[in-house]
N, C-alpha and C positions, 0 to 999 in steps of 0.2 A: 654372728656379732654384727654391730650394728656400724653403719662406714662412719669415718670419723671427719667433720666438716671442721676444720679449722682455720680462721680467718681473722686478716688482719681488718686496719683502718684502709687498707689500700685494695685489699680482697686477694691475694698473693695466693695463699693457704687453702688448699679444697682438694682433698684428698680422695681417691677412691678404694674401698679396702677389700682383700684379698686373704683367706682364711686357710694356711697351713699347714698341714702336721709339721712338726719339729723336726720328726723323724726323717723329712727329706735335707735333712742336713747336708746330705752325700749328694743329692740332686742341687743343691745352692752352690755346694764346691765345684760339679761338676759346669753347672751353668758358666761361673763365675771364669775357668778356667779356658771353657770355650768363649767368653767374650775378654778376657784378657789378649787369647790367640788371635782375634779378629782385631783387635783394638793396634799389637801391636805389627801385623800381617797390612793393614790401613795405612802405616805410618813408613812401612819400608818399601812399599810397591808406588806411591803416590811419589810424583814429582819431583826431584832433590832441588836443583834452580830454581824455585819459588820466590816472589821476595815476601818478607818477614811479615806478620800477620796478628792482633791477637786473638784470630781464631786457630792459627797454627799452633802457638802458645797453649793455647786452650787446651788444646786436642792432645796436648803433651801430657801436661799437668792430670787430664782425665785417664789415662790409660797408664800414669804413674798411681796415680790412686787406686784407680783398677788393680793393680797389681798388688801393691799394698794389703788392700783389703783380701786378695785373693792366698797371700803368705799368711794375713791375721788368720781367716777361717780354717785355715790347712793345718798351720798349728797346732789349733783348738781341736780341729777333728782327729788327730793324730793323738796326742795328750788326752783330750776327751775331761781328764778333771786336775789342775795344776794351781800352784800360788805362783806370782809372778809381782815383786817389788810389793809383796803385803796385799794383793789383790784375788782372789782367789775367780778362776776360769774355768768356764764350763762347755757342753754344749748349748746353754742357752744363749752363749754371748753370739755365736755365730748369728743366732734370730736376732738380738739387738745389734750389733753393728750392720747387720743388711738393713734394717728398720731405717737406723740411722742416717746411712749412705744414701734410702730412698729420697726420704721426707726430702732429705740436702738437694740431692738432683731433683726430687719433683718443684722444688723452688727457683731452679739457676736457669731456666729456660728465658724465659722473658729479660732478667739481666744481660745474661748471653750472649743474645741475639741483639739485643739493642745496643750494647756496647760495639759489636763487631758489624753492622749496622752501621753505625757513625764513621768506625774506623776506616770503612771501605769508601763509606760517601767521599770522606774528608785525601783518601790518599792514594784511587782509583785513578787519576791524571797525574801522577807523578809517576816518575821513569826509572828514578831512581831504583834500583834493585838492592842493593845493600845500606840502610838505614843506616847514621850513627849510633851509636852506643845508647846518645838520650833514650829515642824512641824505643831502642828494645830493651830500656831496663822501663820505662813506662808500661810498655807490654806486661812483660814482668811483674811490676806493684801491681798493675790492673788485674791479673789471671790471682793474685793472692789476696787479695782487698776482696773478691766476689768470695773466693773459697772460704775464706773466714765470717763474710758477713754471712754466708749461707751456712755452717755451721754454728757462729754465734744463734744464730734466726734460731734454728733448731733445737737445739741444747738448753737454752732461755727462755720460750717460749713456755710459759706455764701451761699450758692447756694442754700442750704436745707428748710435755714430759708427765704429766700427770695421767694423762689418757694411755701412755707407753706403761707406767709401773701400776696400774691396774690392770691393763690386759694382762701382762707378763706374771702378775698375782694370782690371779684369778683363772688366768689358761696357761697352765705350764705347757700344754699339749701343741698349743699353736702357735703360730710364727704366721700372723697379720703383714703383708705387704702393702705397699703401695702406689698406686698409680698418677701422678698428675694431669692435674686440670691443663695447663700452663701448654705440655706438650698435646694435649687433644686439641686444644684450640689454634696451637700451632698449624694442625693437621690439615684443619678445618679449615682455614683461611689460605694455607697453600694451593688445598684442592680446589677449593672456589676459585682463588685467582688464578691457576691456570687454566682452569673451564675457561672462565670468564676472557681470557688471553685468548684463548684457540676460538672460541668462538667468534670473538671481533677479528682473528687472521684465518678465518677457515680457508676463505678462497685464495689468499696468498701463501698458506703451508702449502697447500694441492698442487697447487702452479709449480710450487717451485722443488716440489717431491716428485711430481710426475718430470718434471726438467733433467733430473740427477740421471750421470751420465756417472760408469764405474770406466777407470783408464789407471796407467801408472805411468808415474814422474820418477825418475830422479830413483830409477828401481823398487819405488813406494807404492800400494794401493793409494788411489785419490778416487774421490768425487768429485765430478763437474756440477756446480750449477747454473744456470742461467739465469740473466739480469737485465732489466730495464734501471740506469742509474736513473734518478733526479735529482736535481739540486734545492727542492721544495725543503724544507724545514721539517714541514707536516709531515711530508711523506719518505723524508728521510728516516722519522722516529719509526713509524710505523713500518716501512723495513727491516729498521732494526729490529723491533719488537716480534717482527716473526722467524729472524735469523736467531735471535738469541733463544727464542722457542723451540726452536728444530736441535741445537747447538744442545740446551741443559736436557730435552727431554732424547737429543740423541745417548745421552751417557748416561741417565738416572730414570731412562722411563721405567726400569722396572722396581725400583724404591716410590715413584707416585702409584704405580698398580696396587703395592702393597698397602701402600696406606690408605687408598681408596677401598680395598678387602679391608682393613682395619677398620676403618667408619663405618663401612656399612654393616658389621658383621656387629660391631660397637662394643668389643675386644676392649679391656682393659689390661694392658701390659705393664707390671712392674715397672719403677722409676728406675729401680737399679739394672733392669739389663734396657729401659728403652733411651736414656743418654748412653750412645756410644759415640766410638769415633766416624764409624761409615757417618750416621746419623747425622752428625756434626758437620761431617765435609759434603751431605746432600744441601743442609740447609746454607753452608758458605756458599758453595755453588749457585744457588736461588739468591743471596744477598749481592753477590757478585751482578748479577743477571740485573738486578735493581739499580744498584750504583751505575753501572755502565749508562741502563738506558735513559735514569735522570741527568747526569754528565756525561752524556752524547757526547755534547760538541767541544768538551775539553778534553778529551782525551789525545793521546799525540799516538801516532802509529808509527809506535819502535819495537823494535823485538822486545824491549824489558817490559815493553805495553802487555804481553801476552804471555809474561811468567807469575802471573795473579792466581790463577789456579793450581792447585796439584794436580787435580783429573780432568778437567774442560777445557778445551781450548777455545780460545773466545775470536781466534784471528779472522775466521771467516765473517764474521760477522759485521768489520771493520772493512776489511780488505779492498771491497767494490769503491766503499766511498773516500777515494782519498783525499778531497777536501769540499769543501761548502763551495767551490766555483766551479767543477765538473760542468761542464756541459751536459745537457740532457742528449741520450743516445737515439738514436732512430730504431736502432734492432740491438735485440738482447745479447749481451756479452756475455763472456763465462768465467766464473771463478773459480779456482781448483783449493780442494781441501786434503790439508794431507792425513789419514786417517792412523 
């Protein structure tokens, strides 16, 4: 069958399609069950002290759905042929609500990101750890306003639903998935920019990887690094920019390997199992990493500075430089990280 390009005025919609037997219905449950496990195994091991986020939010609301959908299919597969409020259910609904659930997440990438993007730009300098009430019911409308537009999007979309009740007419046999554009391009542009990052800090990751000394503090495993402060502007970013490098690719370099096997292999992964939660908290971590190093120099070095993440700690990265009048040092100091 042929893939299905659907596209708006904005170009949102570019599907890539994926041709099923029905009969792995028992492999969709099964899938569906181990990324529910992962989604909510993501959510109990990651951070509790955080402060509030609409990517946290997010990540909720996603792995409540996840579940949801995971009870719909279970259902169905168990019943196999039922009436339900006048509605009669099959095994084919399990192939249409996974359809469904795709198309939704192959669109909500780019909203997303851009939403939780801003939010980190706009509320990375504040110390605050426990927001009022406004902001987390804002969180709130915003994580529900995306899920709705992105189901309206889908549901309404003539071409969508038209292209859905011919294949399902016409191949009762297959269960057609979907891949989004939205998340490869995602891929795309990560892995370039961090090429692009290690390559302008090659010689100061090396410095300061061949520097790392292993000791313990405080009964804890640490790393030592070693440091030339400056109080240069210039070359304060550019520190940062390779502490923040070492920092996200010390916790997630093996989610950028994958993805860099993903491109090159040119792997198209279902929408519905490739938004997850790990997914989500790789790519907060990467927005994080951005926000910091645009708002350098507002940021305030408090402990609430460094409860932004659920899984990265960002303190080393700050630590050296405790203010823009440091004195420039003669010989390299050391920082301790506690691991």
């Amino acid at each position: 069958m042929a893939a299905i390009l659907c596209e708006n005025s904005s170009g949102q919609y570019h599907y890539t399609q994926v041709n099923q037997p029905l009969e792995i219905s028992c492999m969709l449950l099964l899938i569906m069950l181990g990324k529910v496990f992962l989604d909510f195994f993501m959510l109990q091991v990651k951070q509790k002290k955080v402060k509030v986020s609409f990517m946290g939010y997010f990540c909720v609301s996603l792995a409540l759905l996840d579940f949801t959908l995971l009870l719909s299919i279970s259902f169905i597969f168990y019943f196999e042929d039922f009436a339900l409020w006048g509605v009669r259910f099959t095994k084919y609904h399990i192939c249409l609500f996974t359809q469904v659930i795709s198309l939704t997440y192959g669109i909500l990438h780019y909203p997303v990101y851009l939403v939780a993007g801003l939010d980190y730009y706009m509320t990375i300098a504040q110390t605050s750890q426990f927001p009022k009430r406004g902001p987390k019911l804002l969180y709130v409308f915003a994580v529900i306003v995306i899920w709705m537009s992105g189901f309206f999007c889908i549901l309404k979309v003539p071409a969508i639903y038209e292209e859905l009740e011919i294949q399902n007419r016409f191949s009762p046999y297959q269960c057609p998935l979907y891949a989004s554009m939205q998340s490869y391009s995602v891929s795309c542009a990560m892995v370039l920019l961090l090429g692009m990052a290690l390559l302008a800090c090659r010689k100061e990751v090396i410095t300061m990887l061949l520097s790392v000394r292993v000791g313990s503090f405080a009964s804890q495993p640490v790393l030592m690094f070693s440091y030339v402060s400056n109080n240069s502007r210039a070359c304060f970013k550019w520190q940062l920019l390779t502490r923040l490098l070492i920092c996200f690719l010390g916790t997630w370099a093996p989610f950028v390997l994958l993805q860099m096997i993903v491109l090159f292999l040119g792997a198209r992964i279902p929408a519905y199992m490739e938004m997850n939660v790990p997914w989500l908290y790789f790519i907060n971590s990467f927005l994080i990493a951005i926000a910091y190093w645009c708002r350098c120099h507002d940021v305030e070095l408090t402990e609430e500075m460094w409860s932004t993440d659920p899984f990265v700690s960002w303190k080393f990265c700050f630590m050296p430089f405790n203010n823009e009048n440091t004195e420039p040092a003669d010989k390299p100091s050391t920082v301790i990280v506690i691991c």
